[in-house]
Biopython code that builds the backbone (N, CA, C, O; Angstrom):
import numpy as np
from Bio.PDB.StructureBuilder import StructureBuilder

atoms = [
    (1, "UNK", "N", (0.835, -1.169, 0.000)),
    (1, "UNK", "CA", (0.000, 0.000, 0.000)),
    (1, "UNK", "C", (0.886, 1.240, 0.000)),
    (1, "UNK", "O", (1.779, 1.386, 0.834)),
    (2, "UNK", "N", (0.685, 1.906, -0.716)),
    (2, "UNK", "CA", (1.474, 3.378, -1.093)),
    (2, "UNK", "C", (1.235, 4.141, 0.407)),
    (2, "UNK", "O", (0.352, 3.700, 1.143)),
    (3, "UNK", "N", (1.999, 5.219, 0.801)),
    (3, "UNK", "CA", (2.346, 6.508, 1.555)),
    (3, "UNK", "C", (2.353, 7.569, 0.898)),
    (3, "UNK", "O", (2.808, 7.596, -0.245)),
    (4, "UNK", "N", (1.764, 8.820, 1.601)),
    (4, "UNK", "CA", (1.973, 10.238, 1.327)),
    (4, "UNK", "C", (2.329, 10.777, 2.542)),
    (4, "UNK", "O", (2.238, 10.323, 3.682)),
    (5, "UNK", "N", (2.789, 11.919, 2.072)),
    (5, "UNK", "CA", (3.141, 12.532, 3.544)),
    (5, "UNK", "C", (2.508, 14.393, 3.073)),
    (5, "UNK", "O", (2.798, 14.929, 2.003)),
    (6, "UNK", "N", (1.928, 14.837, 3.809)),
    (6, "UNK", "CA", (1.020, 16.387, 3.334)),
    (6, "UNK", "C", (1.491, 17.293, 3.960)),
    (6, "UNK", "O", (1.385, 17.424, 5.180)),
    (7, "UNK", "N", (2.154, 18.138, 3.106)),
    (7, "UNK", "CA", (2.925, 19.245, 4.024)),
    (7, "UNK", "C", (1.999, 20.652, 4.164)),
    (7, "UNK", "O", (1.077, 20.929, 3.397)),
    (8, "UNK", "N", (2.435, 21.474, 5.293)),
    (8, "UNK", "CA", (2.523, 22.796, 4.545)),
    (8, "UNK", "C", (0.708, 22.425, 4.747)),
    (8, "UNK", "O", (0.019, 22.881, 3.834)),
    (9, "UNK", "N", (0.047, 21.750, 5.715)),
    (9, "UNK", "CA", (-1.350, 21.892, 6.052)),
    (9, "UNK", "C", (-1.625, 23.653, 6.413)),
    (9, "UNK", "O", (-0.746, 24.510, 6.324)),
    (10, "UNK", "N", (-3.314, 23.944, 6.904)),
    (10, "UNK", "CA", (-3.438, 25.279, 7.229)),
    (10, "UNK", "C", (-3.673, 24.987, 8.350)),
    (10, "UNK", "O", (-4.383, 24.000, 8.543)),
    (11, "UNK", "N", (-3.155, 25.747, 9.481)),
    (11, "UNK", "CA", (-3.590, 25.450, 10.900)),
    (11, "UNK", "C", (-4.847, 25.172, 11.054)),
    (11, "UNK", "O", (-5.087, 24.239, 11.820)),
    (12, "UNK", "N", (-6.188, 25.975, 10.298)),
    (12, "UNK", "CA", (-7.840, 25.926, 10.803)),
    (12, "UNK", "C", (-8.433, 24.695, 9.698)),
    (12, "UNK", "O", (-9.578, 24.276, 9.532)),
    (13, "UNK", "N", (-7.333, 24.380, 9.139)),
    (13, "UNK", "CA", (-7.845, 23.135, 8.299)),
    (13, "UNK", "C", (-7.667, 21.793, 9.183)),
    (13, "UNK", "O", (-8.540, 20.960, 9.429)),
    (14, "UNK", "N", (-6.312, 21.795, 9.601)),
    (14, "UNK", "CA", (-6.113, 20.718, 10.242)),
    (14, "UNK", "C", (-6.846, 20.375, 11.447)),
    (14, "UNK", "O", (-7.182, 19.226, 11.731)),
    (15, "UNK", "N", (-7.152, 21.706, 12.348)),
    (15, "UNK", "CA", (-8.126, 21.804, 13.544)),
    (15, "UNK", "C", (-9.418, 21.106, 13.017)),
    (15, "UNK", "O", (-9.969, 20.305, 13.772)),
    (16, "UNK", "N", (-10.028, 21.382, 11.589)),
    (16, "UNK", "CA", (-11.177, 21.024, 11.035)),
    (16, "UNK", "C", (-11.110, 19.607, 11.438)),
    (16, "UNK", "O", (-11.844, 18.983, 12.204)),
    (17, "UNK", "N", (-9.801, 19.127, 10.579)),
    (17, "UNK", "CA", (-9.782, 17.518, 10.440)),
    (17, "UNK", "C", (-10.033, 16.882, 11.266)),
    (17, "UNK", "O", (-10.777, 15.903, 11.320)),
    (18, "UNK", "N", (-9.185, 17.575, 12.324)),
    (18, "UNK", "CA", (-8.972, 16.329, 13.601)),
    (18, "UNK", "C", (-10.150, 16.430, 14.393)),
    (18, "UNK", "O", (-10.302, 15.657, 15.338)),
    (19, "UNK", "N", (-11.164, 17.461, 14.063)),
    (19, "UNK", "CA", (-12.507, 17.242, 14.815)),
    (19, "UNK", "C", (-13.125, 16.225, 14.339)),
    (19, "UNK", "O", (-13.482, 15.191, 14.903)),
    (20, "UNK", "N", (-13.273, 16.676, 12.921)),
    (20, "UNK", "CA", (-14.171, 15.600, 12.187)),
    (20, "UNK", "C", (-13.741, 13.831, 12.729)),
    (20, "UNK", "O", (-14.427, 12.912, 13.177)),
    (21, "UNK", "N", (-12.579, 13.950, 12.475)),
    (21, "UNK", "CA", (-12.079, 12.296, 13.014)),
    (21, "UNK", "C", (-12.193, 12.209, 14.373)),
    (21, "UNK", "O", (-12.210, 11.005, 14.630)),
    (22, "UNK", "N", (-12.276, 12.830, 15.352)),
    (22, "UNK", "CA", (-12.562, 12.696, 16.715)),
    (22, "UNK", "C", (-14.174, 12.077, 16.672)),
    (22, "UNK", "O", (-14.593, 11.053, 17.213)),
    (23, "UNK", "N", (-15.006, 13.195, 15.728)),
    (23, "UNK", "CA", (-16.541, 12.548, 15.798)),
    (23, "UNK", "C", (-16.708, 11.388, 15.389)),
    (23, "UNK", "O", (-17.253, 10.441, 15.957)),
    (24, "UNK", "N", (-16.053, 11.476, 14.004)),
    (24, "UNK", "CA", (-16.263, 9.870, 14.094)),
    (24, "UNK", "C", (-15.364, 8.643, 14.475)),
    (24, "UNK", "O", (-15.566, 7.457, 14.214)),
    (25, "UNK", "N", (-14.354, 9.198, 15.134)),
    (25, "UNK", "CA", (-14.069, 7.813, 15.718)),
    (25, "UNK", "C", (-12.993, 7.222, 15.138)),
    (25, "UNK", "O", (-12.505, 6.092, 15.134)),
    (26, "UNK", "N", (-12.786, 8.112, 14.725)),
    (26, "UNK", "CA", (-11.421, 7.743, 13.483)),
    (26, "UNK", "C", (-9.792, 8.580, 13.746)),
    (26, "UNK", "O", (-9.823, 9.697, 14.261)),
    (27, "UNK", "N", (-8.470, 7.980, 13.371)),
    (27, "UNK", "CA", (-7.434, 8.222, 13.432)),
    (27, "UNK", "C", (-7.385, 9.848, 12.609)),
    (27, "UNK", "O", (-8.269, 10.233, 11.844)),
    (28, "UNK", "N", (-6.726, 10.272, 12.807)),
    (28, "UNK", "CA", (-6.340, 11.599, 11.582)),
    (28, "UNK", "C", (-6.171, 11.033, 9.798)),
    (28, "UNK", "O", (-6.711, 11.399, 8.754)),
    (29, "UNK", "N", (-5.297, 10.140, 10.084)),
    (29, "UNK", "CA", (-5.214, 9.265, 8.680)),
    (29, "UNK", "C", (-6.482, 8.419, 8.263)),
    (29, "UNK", "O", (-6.739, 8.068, 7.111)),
    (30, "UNK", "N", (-6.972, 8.244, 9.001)),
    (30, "UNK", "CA", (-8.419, 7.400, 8.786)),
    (30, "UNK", "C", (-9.140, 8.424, 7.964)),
    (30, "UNK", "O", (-9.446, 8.453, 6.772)),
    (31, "UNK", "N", (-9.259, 8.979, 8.627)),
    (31, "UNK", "CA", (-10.263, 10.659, 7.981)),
    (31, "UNK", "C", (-10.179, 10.576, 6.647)),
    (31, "UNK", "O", (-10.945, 10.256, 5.739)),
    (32, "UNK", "N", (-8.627, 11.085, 6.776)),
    (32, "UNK", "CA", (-8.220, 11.693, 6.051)),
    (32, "UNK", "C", (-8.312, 10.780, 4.277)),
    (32, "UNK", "O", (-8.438, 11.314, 3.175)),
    (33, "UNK", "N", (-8.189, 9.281, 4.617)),
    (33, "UNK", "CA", (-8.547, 8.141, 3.303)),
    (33, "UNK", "C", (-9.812, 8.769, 3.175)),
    (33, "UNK", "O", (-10.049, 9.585, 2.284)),
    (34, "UNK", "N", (-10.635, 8.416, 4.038)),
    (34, "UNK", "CA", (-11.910, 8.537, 3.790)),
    (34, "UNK", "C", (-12.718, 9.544, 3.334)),
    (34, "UNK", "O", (-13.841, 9.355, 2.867)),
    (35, "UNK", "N", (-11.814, 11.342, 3.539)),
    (35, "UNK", "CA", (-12.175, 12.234, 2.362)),
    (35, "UNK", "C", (-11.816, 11.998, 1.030)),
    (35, "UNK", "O", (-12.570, 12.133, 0.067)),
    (36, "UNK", "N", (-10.174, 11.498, 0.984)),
    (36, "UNK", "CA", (-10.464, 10.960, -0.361)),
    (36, "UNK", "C", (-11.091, 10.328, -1.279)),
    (36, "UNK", "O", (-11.219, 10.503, -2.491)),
    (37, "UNK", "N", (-11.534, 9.437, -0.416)),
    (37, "UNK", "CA", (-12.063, 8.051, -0.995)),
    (37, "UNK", "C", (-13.763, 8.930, -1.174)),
    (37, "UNK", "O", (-14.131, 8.840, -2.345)),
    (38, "UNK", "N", (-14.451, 9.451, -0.576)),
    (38, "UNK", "CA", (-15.615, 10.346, -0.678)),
    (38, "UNK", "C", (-15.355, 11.599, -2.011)),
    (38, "UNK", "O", (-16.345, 11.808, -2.712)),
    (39, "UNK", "N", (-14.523, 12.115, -2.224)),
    (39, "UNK", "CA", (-14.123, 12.925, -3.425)),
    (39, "UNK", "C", (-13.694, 12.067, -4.467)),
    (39, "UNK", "O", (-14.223, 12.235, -5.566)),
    (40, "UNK", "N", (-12.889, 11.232, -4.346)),
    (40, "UNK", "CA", (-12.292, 10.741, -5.484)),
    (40, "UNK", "C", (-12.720, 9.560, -6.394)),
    (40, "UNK", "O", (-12.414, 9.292, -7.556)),
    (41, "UNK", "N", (-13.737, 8.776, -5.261)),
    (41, "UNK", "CA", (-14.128, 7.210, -5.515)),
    (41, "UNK", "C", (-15.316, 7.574, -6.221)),
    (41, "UNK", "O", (-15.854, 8.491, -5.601)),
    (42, "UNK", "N", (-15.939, 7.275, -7.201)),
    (42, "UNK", "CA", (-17.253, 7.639, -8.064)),
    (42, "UNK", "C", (-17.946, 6.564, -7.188)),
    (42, "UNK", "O", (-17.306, 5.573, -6.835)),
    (43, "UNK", "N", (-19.584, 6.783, -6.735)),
    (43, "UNK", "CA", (-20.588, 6.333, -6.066)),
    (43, "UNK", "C", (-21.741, 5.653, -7.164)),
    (43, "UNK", "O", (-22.150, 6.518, -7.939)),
    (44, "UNK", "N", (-22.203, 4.618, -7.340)),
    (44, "UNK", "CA", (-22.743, 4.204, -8.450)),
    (44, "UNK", "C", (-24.072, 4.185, -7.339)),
    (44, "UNK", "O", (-24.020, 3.813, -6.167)),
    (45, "UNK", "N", (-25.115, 4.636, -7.988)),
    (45, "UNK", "CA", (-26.333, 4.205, -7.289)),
    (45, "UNK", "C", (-26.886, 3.124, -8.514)),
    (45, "UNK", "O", (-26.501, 2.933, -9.667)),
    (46, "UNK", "N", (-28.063, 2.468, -7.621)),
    (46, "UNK", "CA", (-28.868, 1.063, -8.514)),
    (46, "UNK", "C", (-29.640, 2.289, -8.518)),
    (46, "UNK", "O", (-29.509, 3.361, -7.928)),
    (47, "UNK", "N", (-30.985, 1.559, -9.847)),
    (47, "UNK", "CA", (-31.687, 1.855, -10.486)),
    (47, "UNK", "C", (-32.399, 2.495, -8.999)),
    (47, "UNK", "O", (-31.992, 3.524, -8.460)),
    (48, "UNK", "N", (-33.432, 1.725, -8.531)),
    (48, "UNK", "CA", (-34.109, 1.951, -7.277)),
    (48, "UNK", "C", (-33.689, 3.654, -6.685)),
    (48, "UNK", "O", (-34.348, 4.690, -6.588)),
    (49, "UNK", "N", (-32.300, 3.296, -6.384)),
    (49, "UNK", "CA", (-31.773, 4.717, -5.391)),
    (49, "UNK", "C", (-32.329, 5.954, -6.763)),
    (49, "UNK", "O", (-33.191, 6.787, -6.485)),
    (50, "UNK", "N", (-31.934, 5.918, -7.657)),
    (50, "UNK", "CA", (-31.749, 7.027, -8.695)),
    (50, "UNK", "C", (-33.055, 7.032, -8.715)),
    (50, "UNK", "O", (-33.372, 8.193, -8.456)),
    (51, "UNK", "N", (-34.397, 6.135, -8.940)),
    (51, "UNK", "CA", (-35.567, 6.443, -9.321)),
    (51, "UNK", "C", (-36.279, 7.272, -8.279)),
    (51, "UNK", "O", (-37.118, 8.115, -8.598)),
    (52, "UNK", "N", (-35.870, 6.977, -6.801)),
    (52, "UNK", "CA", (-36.205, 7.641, -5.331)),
    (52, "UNK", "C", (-35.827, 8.911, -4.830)),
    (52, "UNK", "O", (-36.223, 9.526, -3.840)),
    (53, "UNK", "N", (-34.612, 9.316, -6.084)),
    (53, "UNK", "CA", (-34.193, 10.870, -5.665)),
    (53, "UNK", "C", (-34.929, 11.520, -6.899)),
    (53, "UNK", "O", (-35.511, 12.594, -6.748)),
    (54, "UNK", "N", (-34.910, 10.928, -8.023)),
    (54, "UNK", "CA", (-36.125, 11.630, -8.837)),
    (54, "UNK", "C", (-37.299, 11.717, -8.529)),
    (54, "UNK", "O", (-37.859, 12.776, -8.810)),
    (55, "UNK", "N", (-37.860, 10.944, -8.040)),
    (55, "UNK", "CA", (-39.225, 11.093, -7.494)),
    (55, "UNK", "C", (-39.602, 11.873, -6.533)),
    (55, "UNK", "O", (-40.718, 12.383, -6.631)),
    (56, "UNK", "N", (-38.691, 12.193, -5.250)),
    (56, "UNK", "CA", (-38.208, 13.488, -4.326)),
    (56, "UNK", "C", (-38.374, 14.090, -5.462)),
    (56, "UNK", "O", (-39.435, 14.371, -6.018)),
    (57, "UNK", "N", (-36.953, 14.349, -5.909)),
    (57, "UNK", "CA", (-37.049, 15.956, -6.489)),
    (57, "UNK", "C", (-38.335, 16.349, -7.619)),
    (57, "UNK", "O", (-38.254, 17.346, -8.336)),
    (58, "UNK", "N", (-39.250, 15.619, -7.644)),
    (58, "UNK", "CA", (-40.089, 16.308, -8.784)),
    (58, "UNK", "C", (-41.480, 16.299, -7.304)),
    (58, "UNK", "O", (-42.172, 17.316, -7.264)),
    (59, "UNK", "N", (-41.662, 15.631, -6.656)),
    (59, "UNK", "CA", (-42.596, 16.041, -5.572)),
    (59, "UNK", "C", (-42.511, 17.446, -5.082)),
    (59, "UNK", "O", (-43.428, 18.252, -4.920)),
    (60, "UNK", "N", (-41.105, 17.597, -4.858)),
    (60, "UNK", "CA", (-40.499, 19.212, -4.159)),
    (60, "UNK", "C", (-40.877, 20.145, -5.508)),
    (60, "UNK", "O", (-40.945, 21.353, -5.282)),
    (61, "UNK", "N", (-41.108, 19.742, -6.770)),
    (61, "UNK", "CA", (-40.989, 20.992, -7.867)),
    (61, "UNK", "C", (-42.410, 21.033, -8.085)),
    (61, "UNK", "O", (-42.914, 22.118, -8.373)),
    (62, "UNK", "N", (-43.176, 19.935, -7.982)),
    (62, "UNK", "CA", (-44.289, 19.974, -8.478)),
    (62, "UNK", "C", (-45.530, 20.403, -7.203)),
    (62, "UNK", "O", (-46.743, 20.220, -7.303)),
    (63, "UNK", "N", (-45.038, 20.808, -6.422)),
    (63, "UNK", "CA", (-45.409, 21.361, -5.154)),
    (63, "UNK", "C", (-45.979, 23.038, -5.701)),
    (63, "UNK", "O", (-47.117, 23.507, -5.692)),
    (64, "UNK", "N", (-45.266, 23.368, -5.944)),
    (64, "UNK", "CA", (-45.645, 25.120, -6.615)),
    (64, "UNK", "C", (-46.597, 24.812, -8.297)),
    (64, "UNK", "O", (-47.543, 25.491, -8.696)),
    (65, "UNK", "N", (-46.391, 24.412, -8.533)),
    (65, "UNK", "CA", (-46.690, 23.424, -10.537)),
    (65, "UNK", "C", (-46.457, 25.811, -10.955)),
    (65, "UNK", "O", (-46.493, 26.946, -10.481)),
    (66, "UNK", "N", (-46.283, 25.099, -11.954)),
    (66, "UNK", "CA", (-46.563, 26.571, -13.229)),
    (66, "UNK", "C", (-47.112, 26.081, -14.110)),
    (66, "UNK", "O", (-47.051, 24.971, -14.638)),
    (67, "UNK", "N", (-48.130, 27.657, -14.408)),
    (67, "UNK", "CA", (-48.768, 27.339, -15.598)),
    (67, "UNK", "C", (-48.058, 27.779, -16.943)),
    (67, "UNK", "O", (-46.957, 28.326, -16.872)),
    (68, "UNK", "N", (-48.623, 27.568, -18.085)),
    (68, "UNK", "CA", (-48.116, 27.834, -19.529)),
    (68, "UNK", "C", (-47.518, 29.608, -19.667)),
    (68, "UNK", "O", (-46.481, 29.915, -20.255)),
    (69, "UNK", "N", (-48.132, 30.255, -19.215)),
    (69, "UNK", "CA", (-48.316, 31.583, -18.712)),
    (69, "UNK", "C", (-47.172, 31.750, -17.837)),
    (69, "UNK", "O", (-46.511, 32.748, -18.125)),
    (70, "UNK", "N", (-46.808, 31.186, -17.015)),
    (70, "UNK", "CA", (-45.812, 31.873, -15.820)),
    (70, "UNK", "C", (-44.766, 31.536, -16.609)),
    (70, "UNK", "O", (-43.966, 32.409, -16.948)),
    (71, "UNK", "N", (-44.574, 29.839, -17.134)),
    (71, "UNK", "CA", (-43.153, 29.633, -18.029)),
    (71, "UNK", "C", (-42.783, 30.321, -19.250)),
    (71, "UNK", "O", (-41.593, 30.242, -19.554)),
    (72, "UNK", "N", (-43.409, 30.857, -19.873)),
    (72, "UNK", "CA", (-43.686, 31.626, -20.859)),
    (72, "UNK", "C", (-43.254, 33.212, -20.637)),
    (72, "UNK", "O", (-42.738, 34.005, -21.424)),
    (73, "UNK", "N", (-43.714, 33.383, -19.095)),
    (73, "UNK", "CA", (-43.173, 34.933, -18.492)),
    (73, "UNK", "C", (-41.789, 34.853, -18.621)),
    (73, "UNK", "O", (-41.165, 35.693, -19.268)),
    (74, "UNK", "N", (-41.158, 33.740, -17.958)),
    (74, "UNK", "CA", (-39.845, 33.553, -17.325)),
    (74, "UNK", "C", (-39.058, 33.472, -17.991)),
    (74, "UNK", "O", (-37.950, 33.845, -17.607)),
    (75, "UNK", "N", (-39.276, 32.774, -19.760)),
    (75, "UNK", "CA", (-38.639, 32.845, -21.162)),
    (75, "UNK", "C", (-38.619, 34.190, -21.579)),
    (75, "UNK", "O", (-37.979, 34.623, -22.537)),
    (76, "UNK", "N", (-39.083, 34.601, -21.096)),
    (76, "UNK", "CA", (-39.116, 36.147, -21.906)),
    (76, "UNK", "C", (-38.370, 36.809, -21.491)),
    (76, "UNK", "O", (-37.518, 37.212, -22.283)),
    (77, "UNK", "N", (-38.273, 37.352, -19.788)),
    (77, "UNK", "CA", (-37.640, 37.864, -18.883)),
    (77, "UNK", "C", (-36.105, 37.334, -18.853)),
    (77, "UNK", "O", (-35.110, 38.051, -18.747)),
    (78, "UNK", "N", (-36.135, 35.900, -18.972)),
    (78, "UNK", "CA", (-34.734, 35.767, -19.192)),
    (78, "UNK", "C", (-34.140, 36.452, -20.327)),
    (78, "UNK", "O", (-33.024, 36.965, -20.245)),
    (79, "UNK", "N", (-34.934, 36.483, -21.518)),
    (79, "UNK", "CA", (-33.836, 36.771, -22.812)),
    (79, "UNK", "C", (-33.801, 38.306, -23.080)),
    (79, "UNK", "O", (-33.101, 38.790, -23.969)),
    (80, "UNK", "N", (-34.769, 39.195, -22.086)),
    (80, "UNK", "CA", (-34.670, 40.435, -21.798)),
    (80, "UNK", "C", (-33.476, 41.367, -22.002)),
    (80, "UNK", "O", (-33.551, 42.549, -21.664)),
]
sb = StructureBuilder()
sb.init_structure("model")
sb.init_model(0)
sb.init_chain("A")
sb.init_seg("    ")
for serial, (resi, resn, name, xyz) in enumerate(atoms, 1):
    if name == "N":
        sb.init_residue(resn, " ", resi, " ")
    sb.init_atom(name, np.array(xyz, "f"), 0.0, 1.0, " ", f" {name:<3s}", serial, name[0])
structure = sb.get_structure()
């Protein structure tokens, strides 16, 4: 398994870190994989997960609905 070594941290960054790994329970280096691995590692959702955040997000939009008229305002106003 490879090593890095991170220089030249910011003092209120590192204070950040070592909270975060205190909460959860984790080493400084623990964390610290595990932001990577959260930024760097691509997250595949199944069908299911993806169909359940679409379905949220159009409940939350379709909550206000617009009519033909308001979208029609908003095309206009934009190209104003």
């Amino acid at each position: 398994m490879a090593s890095i070594t991170v220089k030249n941290i910011p003092d209120d960054l590192y204070e950040r870190l070592k909270k975060v790994a205190g909460t959860h329970h984790r080493s400084i280096n623990s964390e610290v994989i595990n932001c990577l691995e959260v930024v760097l590692k691509p997250r595949t959702l199944s069908v299911q997960e993806r169909l359940s955040r679409i379905r949220s997000i159009r409940e939350k939009a379709d909550q206000k609905g617009l009519d033909r008229d308001e979208i029609a305002g908003a095309i206009k106003a934009g190209r104003a």
